[in-house]
C-alpha atoms as an extended CHARMM CRD file, in Angstrom:
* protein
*
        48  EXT
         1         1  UNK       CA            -12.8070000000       36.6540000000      -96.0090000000  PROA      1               0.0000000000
         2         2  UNK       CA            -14.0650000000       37.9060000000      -99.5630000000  PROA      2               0.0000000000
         3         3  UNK       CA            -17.5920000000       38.7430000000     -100.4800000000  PROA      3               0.0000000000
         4         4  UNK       CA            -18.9230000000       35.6540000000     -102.0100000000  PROA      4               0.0000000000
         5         5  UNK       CA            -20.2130000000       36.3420000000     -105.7070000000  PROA      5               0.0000000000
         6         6  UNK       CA            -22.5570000000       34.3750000000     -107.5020000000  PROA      6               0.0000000000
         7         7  UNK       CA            -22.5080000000       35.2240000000     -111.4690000000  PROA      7               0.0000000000
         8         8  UNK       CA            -24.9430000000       33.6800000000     -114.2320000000  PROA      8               0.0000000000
         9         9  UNK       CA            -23.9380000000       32.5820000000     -117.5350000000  PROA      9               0.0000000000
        10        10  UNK       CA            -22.8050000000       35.7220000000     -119.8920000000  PROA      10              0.0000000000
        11        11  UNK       CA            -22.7800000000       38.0840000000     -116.8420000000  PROA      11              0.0000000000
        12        12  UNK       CA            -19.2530000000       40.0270000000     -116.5420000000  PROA      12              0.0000000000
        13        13  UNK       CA            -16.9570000000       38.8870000000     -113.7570000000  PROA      13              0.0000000000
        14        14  UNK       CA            -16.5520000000       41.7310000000     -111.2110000000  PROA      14              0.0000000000
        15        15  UNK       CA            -12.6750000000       43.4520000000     -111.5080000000  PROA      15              0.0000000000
        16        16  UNK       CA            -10.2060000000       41.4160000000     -109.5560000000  PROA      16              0.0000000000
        17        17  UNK       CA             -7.1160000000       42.8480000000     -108.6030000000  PROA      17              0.0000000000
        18        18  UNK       CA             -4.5570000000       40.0980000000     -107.5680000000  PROA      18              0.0000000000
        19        19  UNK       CA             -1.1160000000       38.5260000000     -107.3650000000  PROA      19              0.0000000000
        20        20  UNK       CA             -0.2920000000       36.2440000000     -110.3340000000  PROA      20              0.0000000000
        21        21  UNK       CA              2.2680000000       33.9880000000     -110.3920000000  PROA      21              0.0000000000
        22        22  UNK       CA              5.7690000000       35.0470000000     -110.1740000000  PROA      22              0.0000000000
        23        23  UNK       CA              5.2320000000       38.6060000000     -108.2750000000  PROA      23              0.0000000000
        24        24  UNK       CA              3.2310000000       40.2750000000     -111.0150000000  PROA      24              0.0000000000
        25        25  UNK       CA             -0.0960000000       42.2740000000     -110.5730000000  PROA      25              0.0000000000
        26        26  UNK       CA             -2.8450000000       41.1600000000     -111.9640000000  PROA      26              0.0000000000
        27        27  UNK       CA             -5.9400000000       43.7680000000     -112.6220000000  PROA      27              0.0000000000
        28        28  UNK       CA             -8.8980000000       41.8110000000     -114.8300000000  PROA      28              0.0000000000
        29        29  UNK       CA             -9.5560000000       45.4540000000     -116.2440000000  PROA      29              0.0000000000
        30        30  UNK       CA             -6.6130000000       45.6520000000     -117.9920000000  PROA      30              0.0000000000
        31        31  UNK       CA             -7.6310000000       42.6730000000     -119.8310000000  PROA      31              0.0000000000
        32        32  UNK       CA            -11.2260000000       44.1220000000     -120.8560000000  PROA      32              0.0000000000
        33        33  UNK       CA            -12.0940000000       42.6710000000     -124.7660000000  PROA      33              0.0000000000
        34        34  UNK       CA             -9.3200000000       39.7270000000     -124.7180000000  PROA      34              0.0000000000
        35        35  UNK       CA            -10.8570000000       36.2070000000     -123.7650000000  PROA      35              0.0000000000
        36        36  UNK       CA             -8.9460000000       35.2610000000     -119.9380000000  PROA      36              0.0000000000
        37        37  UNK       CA             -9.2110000000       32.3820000000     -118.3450000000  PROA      37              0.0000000000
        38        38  UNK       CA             -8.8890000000       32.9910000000     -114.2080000000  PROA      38              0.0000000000
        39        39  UNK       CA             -8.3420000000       29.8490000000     -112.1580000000  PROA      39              0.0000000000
        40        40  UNK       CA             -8.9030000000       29.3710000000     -108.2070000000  PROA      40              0.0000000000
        41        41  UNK       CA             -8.0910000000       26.7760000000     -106.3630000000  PROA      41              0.0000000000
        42        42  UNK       CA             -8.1700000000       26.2700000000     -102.5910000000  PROA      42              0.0000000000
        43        43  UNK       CA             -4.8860000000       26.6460000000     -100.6260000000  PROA      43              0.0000000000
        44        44  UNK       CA             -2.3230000000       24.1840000000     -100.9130000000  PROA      44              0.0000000000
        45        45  UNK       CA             -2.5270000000       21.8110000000      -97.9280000000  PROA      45              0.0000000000
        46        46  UNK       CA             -5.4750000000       22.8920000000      -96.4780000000  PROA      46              0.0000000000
        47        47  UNK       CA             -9.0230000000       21.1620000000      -95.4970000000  PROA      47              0.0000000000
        48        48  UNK       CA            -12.2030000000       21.9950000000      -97.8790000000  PROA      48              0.0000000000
């Protein structure tokens, strides 16, 4: 399980390096100045 993070308003979200959809990688840091919008959701068809 991930390190839970707790960030407050106008603090910079910590680099996430991920899966997106469709296969790609995804590194945050390759994003740095453009305005992203990152979405989690729990796990299809799962409790909580």
């Amino acid at each position: 399980m991930a390190d839970t993070v707790m960030l407050e308003v106008g603090q910079a979200a910590p680099d996430i390096d991920a899966m997106a959809t469709g296969g790609a990688p995804f590194v945050l840091t390759d994003h740095r100045g453009q305005w992203i919008v990152v979405y989690f959701y729990p796990r299809a068809n799962t409790p909580g």
